[in-house]
C-alpha positions as CSV (number, residue, x, y, z in Angstrom):
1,X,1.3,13.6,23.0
2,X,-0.3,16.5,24.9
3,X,-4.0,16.6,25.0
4,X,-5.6,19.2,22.1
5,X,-6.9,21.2,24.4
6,X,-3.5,22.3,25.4
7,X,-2.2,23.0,21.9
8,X,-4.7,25.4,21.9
9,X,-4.6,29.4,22.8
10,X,-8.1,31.5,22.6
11,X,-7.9,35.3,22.7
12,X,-10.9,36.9,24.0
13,X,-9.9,40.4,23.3
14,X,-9.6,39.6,20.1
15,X,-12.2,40.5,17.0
16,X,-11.7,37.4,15.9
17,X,-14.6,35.4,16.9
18,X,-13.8,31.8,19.7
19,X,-14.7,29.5,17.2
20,X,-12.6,30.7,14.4
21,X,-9.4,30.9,16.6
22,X,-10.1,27.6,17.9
23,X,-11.0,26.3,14.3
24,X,-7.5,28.0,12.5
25,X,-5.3,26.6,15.5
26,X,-6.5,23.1,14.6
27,X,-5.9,23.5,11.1
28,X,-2.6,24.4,11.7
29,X,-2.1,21.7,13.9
30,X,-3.0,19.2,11.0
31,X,-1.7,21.1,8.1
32,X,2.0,20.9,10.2
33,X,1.0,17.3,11.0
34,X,1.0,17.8,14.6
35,X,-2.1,16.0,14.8
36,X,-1.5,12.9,12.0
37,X,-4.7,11.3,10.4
38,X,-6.7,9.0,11.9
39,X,-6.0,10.9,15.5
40,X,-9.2,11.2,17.5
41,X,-10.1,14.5,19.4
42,X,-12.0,14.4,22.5
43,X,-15.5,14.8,22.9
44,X,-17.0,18.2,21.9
45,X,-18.2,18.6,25.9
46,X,-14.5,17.9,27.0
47,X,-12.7,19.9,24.6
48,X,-15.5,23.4,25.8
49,X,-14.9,22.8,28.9
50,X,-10.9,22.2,29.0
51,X,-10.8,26.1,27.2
52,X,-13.5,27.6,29.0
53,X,-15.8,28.2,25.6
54,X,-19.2,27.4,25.2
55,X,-20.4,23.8,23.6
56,X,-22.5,25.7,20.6
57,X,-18.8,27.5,19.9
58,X,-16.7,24.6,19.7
59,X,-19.1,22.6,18.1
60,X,-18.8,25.6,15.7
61,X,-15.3,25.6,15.1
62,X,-15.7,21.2,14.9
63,X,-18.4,21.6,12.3
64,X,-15.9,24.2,10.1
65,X,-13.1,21.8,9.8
66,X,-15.7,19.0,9.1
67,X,-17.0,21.2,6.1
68,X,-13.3,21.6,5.2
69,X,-12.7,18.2,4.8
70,X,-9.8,18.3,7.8
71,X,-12.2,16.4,10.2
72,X,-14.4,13.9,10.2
73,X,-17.5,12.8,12.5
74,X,-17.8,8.8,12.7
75,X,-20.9,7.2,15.1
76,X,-19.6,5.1,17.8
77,X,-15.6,6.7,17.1
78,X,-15.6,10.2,17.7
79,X,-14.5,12.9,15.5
80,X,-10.9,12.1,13.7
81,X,-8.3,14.0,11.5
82,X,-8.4,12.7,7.9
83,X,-5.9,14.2,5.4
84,X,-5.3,17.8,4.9
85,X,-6.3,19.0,1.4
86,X,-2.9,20.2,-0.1
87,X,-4.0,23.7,-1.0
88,X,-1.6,25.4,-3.7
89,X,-2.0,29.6,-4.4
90,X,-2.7,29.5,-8.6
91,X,1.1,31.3,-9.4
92,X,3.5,29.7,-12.1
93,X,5.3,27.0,-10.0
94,X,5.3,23.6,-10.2
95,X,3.5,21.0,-7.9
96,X,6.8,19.2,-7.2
97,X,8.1,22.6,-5.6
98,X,5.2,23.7,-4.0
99,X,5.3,20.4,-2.3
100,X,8.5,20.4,-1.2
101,X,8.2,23.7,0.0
102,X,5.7,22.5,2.6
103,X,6.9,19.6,3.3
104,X,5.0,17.3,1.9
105,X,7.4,14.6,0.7
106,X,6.9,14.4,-3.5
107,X,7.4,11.2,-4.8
108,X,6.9,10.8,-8.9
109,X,6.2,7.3,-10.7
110,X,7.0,8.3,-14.3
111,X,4.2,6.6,-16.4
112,X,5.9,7.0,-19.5
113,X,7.9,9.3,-21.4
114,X,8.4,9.3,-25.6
115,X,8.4,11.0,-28.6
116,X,5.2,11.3,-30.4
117,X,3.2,13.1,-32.8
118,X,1.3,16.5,-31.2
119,X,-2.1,15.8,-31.1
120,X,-4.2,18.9,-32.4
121,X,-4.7,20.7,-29.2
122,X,-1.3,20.6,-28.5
123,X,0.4,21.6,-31.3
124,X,-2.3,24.6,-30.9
125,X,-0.9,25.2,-27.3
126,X,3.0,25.1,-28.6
127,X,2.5,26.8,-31.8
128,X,3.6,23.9,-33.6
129,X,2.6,22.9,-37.2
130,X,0.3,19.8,-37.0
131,X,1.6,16.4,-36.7
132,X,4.8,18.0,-35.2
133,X,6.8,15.5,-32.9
134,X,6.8,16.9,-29.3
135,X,8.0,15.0,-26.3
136,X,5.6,14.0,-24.2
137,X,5.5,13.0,-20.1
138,X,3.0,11.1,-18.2
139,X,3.7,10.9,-14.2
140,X,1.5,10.0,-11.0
141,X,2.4,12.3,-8.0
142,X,2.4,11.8,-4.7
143,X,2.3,13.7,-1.5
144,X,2.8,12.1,2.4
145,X,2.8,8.4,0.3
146,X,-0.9,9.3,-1.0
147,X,-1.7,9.7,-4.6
148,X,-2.3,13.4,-6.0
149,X,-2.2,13.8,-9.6
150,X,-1.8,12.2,-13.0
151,X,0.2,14.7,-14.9
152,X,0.0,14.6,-18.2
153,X,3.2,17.4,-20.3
154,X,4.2,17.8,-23.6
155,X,7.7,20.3,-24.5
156,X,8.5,20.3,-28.2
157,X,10.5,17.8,-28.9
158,X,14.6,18.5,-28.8
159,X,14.0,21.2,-25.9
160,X,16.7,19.9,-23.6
161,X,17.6,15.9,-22.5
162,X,15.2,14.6,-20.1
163,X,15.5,10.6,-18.7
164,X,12.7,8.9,-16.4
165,X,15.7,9.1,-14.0
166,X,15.6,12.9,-13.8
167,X,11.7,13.3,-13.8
168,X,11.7,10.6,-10.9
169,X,14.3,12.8,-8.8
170,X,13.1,16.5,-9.4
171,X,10.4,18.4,-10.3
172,X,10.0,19.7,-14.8
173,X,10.0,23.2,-14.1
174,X,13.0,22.8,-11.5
175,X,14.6,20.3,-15.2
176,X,13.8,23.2,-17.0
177,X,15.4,25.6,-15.5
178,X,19.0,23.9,-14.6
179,X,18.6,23.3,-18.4
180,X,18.8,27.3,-19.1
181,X,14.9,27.6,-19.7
182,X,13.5,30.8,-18.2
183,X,10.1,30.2,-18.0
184,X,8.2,33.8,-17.2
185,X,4.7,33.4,-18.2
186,X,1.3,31.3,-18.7
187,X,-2.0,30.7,-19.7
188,X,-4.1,28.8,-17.9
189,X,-7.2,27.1,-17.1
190,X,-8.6,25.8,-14.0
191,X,-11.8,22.7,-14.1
192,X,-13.5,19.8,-13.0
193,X,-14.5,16.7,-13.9
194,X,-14.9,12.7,-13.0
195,X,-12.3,10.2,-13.1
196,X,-11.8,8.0,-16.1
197,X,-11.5,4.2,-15.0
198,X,-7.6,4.3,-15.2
199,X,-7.4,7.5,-13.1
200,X,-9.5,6.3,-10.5
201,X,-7.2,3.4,-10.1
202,X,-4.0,5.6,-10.0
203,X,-5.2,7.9,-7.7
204,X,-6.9,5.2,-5.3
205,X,-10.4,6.7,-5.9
206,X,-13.5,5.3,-7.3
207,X,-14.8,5.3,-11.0
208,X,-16.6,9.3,-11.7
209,X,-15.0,10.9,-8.4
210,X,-14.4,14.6,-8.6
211,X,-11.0,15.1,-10.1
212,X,-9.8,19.2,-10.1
213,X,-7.8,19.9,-13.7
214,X,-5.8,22.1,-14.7
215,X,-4.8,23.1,-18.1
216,X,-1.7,25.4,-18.6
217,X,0.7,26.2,-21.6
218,X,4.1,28.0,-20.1
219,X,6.0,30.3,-22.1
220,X,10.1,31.1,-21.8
221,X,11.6,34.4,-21.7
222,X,12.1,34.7,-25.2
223,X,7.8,34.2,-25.4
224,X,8.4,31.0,-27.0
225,X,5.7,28.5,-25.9
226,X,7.7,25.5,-23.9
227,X,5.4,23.3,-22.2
228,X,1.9,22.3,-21.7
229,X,0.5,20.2,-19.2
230,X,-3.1,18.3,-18.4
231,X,-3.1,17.2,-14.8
232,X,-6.0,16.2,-13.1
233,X,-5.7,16.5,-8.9
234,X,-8.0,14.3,-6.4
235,X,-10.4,16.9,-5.5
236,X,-11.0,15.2,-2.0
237,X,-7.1,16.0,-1.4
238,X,-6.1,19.3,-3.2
239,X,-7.3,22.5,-3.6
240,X,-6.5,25.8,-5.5
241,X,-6.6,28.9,-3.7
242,X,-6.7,32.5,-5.2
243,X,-6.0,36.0,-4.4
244,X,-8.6,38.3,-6.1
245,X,-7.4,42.3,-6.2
246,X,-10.1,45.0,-7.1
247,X,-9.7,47.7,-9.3
């Protein structure tokens, strides 16, 4: 593999300032998995000199991606790529497209998948009468082999036929839609909070770590409410990222 330094293009005449340049170009570098976890870069020192920059600037753009969570410092090692965070824009998509569009290799262990009786704040969600059966989906996803997200859906029951087979191979919202299901709108909401004993263990992370959630109810073309979903994401590999217009 070529040395980082020459991966790596700085343009002084541009606004941008060294560090930044230098900083995006490794992310990109990691985020196309160019440089793979666990790969060491050189020595702060090395890497200046090798571009021409100044140690406080790369040291600059080192200490950005280590704040990011794309690099990290170990005594006696060096500094090495750890996972990339899979950052996914908030728009009405599911996480099994989003990460197949970039590559990331989904996998899905289907947890389980039955009929039961809508618990209170889903029947809410569906505008279903309480105690209505609805149909509903747990699944552990995966991205580049690691564990993501428990997923927790419910879809009134009768919707459309749905086996583990078919949640293993594709995405629900990519289901839904070969099924004739237009989905066009949705309501949701973004959190935090710590992993419960059986997450932790599912997502490989220790008891109370920092789990993202998101809460979302999905409605079809017609405006009838068709799915809602509870997933909690490992915050230390997954991010949500938002574009905010003014007005």
């Amino acid at each position: 593999m070529n040395p980082v330094s020459e991966l790596i293009r700085v343009d002084r005449s541009s606004p941008v300032p060294l560090y930044f340049q230098v900083a995006q170009r490794l992310e990109e570098l990691i985020e196309s998995g160019q440089l793979v976890p666990g790969t060491r870069l050189e020595n702060e020192v090395s890497l200046a000199d090798q571009l021409g920059l100044s140690r406080p600037t790369m040291r600059q753009a080192i200490q950005y991606l280590v704040d990011k969570g794309l690099l990290v410092r170990k005594r006696g090692v060096g500094t090495q790529v750890v996972h990339a965070k899979v950052r996914r824009t908030v728009e009405l998509t599911s996480l099994y497209d989003d990460l197949d569009r970039t590559h990331q290799q989904p996998r899905t262990d289907v947890l389980s998948l039955a009929e039961t009786t809508a618990p209170d704040e889903v029947a809410v969600a569906l505008v279903l009468p309480t105690g209505a059966p609805v149909l509903a989906i747990e699944r552990l996803r995966y991205a580049q082999g690691e564990p993501l997200a428990v997923m927790r859906n419910f879809l009134p029951s009768g919707l459309f036929p749905l086996t583990i087979e078919d949640l293993r191979a594709r995405g629900l919202y990519q289901l839904m839609r070969a099924a004739g299901i237009n989905l066009r709108l949705a309501d949701q909401t973004i959190g935090a909070r710590r992993a419960t004993a059986a997450e932790a263990k599912a997502l490989g992370e220790v008891r109370g770590a920092p789990l993202l959630t998101m809460a979302r109810t999905a409605y079809d073309d017609a405006g009838r409410a068709v799915e809602y979903g509870q997933h909690a994401y490992r915050a230390s590999h997954y991010s949500f990222e938002l574009t905010l217009v003014a007005r």
